[in-house]
C-alpha positions in Angstrom: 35.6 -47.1 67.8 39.0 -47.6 66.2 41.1 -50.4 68.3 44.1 -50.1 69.8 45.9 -50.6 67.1 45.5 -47.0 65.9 45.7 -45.6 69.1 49.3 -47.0 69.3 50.2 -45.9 65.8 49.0 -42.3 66.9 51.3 -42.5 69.6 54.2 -41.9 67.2 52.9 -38.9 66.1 51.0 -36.5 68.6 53.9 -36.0 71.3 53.3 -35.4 74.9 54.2 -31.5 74.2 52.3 -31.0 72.1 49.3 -32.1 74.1 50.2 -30.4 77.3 50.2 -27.4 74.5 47.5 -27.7 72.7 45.0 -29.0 75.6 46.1 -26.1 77.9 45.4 -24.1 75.5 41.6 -25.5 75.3 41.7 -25.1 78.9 42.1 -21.1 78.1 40.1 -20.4 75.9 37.0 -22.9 76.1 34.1 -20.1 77.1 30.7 -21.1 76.8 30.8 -24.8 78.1 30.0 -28.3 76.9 29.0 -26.8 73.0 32.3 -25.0 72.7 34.4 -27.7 74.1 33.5 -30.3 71.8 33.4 -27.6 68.6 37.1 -26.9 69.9 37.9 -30.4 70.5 36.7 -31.5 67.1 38.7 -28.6 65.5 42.1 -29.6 66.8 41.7 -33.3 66.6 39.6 -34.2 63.6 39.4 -30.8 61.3 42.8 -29.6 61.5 45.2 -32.7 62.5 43.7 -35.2 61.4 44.8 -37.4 64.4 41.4 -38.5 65.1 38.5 -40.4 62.4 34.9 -38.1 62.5 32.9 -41.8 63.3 35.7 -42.1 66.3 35.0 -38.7 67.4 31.7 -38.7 67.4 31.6 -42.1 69.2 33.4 -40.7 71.6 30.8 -37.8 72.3 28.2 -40.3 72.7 30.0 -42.8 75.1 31.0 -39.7 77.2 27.3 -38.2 77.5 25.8 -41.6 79.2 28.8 -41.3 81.4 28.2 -39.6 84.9 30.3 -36.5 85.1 31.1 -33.5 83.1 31.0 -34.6 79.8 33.4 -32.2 77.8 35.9 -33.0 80.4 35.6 -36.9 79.8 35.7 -36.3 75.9 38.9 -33.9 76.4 40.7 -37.0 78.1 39.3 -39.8 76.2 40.8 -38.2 72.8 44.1 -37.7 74.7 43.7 -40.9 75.6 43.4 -42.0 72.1 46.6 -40.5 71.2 49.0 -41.3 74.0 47.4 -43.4 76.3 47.3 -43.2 79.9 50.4 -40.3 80.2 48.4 -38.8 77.3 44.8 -39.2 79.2 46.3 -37.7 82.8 48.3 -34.8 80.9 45.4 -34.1 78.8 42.9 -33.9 81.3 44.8 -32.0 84.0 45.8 -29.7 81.2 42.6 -28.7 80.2 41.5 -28.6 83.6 44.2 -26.6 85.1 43.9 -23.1 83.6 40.1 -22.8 84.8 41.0 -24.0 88.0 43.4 -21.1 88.6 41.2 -18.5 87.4 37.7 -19.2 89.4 40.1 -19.9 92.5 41.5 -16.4 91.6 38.4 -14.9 91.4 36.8 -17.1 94.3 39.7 -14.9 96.8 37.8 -11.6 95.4 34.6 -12.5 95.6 34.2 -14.2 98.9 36.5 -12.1 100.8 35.6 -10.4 104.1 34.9 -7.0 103.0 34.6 -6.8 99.2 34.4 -3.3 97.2 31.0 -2.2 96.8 31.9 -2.9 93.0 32.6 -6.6 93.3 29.9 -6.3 95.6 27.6 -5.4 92.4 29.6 -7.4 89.6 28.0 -10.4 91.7 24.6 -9.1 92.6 23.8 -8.5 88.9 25.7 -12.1 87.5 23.6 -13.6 90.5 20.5 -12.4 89.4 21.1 -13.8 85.8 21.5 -17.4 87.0 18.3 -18.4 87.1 17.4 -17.9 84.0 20.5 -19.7 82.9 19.4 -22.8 84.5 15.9 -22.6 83.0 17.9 -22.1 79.2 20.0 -25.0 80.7 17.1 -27.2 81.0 15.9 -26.0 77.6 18.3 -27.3 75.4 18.2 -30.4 76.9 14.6 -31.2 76.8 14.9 -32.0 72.5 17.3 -34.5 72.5 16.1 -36.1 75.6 12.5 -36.2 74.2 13.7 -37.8 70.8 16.0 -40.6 72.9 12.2 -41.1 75.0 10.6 -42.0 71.7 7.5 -41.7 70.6 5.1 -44.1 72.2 2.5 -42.5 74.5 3.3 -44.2 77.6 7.2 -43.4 77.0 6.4 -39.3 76.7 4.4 -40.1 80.0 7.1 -41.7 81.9 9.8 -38.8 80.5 6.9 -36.0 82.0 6.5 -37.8 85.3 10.5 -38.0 85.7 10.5 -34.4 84.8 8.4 -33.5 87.9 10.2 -35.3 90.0 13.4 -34.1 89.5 12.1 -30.6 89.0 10.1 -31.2 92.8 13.0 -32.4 94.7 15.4 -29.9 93.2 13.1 -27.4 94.9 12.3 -29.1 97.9 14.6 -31.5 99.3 17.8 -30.8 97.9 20.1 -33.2 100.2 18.5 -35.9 98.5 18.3 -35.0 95.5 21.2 -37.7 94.0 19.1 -40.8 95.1 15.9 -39.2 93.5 17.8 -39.1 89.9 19.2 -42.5 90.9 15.6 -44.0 91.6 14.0 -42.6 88.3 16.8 -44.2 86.6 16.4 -47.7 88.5 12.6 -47.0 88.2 12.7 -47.1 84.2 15.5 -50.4 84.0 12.2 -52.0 86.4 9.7 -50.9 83.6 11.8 -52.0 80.9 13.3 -55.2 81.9 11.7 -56.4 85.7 15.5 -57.1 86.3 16.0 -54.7 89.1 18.1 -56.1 91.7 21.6 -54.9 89.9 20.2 -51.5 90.1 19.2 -51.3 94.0 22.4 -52.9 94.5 23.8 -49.7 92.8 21.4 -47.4 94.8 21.4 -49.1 98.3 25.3 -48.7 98.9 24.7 -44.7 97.9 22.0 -44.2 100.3 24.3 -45.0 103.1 27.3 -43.2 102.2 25.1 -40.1 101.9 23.5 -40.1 105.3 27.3 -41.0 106.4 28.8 -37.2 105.4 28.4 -35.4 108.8 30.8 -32.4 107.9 34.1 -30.6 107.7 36.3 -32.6 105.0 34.1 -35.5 104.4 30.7 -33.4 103.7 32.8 -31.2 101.6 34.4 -34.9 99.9 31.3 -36.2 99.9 29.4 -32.9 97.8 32.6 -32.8 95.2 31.9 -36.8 94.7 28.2 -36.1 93.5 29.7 -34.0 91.2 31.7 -35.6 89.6 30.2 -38.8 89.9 26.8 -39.1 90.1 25.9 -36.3 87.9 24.2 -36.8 84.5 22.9 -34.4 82.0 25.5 -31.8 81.5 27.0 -29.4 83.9 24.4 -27.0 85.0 23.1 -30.5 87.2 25.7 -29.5 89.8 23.6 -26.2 90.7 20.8 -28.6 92.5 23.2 -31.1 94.0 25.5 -28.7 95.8 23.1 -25.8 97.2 21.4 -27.3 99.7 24.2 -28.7 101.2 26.6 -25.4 100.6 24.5 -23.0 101.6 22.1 -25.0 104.1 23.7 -27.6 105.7 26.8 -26.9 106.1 26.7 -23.1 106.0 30.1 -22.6 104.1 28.7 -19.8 102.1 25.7 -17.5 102.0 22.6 -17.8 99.4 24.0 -14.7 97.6 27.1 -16.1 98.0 26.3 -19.5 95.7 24.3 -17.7 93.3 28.2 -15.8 92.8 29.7 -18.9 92.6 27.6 -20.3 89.9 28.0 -17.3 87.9 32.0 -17.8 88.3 31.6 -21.3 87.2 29.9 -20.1 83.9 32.1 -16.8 83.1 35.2 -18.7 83.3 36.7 -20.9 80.7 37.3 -24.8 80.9 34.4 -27.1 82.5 31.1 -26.0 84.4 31.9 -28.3 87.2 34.9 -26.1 88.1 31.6 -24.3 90.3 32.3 -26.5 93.2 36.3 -25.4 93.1 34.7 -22.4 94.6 32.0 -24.4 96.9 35.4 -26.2 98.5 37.2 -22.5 98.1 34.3 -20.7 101.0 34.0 -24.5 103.1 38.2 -25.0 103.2 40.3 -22.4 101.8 42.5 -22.7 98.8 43.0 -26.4 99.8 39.5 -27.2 100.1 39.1 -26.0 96.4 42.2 -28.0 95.3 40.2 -30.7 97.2 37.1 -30.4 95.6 38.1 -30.1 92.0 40.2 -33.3 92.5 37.6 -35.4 93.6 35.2 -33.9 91.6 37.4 -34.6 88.2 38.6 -38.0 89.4 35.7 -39.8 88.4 36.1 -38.7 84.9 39.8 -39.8 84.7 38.9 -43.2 85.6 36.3 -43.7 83.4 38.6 -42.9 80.6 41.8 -44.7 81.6 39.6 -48.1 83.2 36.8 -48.3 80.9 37.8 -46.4 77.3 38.6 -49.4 75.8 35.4 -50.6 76.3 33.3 -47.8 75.2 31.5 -49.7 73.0 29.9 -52.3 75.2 29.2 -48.9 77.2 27.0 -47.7 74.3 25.3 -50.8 73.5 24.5 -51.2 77.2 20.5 -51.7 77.6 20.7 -51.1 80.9 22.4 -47.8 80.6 20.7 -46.7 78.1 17.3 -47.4 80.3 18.7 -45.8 83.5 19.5 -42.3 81.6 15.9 -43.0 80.0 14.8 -42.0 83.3 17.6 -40.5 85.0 18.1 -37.8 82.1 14.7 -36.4 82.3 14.8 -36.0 86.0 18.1 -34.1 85.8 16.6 -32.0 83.3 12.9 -31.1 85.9 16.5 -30.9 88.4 18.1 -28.0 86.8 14.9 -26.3 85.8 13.7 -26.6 89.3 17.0 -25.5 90.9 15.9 -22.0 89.3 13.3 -21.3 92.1 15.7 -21.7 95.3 18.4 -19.9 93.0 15.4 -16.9 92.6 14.5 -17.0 96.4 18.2 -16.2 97.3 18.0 -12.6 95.7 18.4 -10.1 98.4 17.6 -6.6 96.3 14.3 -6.1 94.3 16.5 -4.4 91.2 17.8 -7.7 90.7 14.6 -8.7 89.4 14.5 -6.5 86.2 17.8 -7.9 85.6 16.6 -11.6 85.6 13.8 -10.4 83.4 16.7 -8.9 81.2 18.8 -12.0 80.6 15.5 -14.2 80.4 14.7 -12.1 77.0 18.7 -12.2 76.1 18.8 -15.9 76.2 15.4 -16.8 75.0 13.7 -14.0 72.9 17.4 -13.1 71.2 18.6 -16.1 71.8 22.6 -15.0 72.9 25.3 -16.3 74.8 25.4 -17.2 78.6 28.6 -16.0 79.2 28.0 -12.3 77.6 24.4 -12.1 79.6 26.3 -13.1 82.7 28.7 -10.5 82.1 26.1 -7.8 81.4 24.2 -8.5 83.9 27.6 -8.1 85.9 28.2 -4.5 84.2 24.8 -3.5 85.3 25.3 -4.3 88.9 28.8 -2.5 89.0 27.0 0.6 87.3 24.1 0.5 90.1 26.7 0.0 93.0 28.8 2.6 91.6 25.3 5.0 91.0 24.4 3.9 95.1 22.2 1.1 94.6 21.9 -0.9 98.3 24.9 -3.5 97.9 
């Protein structure tokens, strides 16, 4: 990591326009998630401007991914950050942020109004019945890396199975919990590898009562955009697990049809994943609860940059850290996979199921986008509704 030094001597250069330009402008056109963000991010600030080294770049990818939190997003501040600081990091950040925001909000009044056409009424029927599958290719990309960061001792590969299941189990059975189930895994491995473990329950303890402390309205909807943001791990597609029992369940802000719609809006649309729970806060509170949401969910990931990017290094060489998301990472990866079976149980037509079928082969046979299965899968749900299929 360069020191501060360079980041000061890059403040003479990059302006404050020109961020607010070019990171709205990421904000725009970043479709596909965490992949294109960074291959966007890279572009701008290593490939074509030089203002950033490749080594500091890439440290900074691998700081942000132990971080809880949407990682892209963290990445997108931390290199504003490098350039301009803390007006550079907030400007950055909301930039990038901003354009998604208004868009799935947007779309959020369309989809979950009162009496939708039977159209819309299709377009998320057949994006719903993709989503699924998405998590499962989710899950799938994430298993490599995580295995090859588990190493190769037997009892290691073990432990990363066992954390699998679990998460993967309470995804699809207790979802409420679900946050203190990563959390244990994570405590659970620091135990195995260094018998120090009363730092980690000190971590956990505190979080145990401050979830059985959301009782609803503001603070449940508060409390679900916090997870988010700040107890998630393992890329965005983790939110799906942490906010569907609680949306659709426990608080009954939206229906199971209804979620599956507003993951699929999370994933069509550009800028960050986690802009999902803009439209959890959008069906609980109105326009203001998804203001709400969003902010609380991206606040996490502004302080991490502005409080702690100067000390991204200790970060990474943290053996503590590195132990929790030894167990914590595969549990969020069983998490996402498992969140696929509640998402499946929410289907309410039987010719959503060929569609599944359909996106499964798209993103694992042919091995395409997301975004352009989602959006087929949307154009074949117009086409049925429009052709009289039961909406």
């Amino acid at each position: 990591m360069s020191d501060e030094v360079s980041r000061d001597e890059s403040a003479h250069v990059v302006s404050l326009a020109t961020i607010a330009r070019e990171w709205t402008r990421l904000g725009f056109i970043g479709f596909g998630g965490p992949p294109t963000h960074i291959a966007l991010l890279r572009r701008l600030c290593v490939e074509e401007n030089h203002w950033l080294g490749p080594e500091e770049f890439e440290d900074g990818i691998a700081t942000t991914n132990l971080l809880p939190g949407p990682a892209s997003t963290q990445l997108a501040i931390f290199c504003a950050w490098r350039l301009r600081g803390a007006a550079g990091a907030v400007l950055g950040g909301a930039c990038f942020i901003l354009p998604g925001l208004a868009i799935i909000l947007g779309l959020s009044s369309v989809f979950l109004s009162r009496h939708p056409a039977d159209w819309v009424l299709g377009a998320a029927a057949g994006a719903g019945a993709a989503v699924p599958a998405v998590a499962l290719n989710a899950a799938w990309q994430l298993v490599p890396s995580s295995r090859a960061r588990a190493g190769t001792a037997t009892t290691a590969k073990v432990r990363w199975s066992a954390y699998a299941l679990v998460g993967g189990v309470a995804a699809a059975t207790i979802g409420p919990y679900l946050v203190l189930v990563l959390l244990l895994c994570g405590v659970v491995e620091i135990a195995l590898r260094s018998q120090k473990t009363r730092g980690s329950l000190h971590t956990v303890l505190p979080l145990t009562v401050a979830h059985s402390g959301a009782f609803g309205g503001i603070g449940a909807l508060a409390w679900v955009a916090f997870k988010v943001g700040a107890l998630s791990y393992g890329g965005g597609f983790v939110i799906v697990p942490l906010m569907q029992h609680d949306a659709v369940t426990t608080f009954h802000w939206m229906t199971a049809a209804q979620f599956l719609n507003a993951v699929a809006l999370g994933q069509i649309t550009p800028g960050p994943v986690v802009q999902t729970v803009a439209v959890v806060g959008y069906a609980a509170a109105g326009v203001g609860g998804g203001l709400l949401a969003a902010l609380i969910a991206f606040a996490p990931s502004f302080l991490f940059v502005l409080f702690g990017g100067s000390h991204f290094d200790k970060i990474r060489a943290n053996t503590s850290m590195r132990s929790f998301l030894a167990g914590a990472g595969p549990a969020v990866i069983g998490a996402i996979a498992g969140s696929a079976i509640p998402l499946g149980l929410s289907y309410q037509h039987l010719w959503q199921i060929p569609i599944l079928v359909g996106v499964a082969l798209w993103l694992f046979v042919l091995r395409r986008g997301v975004v352009s299965g989602l959006l087929i899968a949307g154009a074949v749900g117009i086409i049925l509704a429009i052709g009289g299929a039961s909406m």
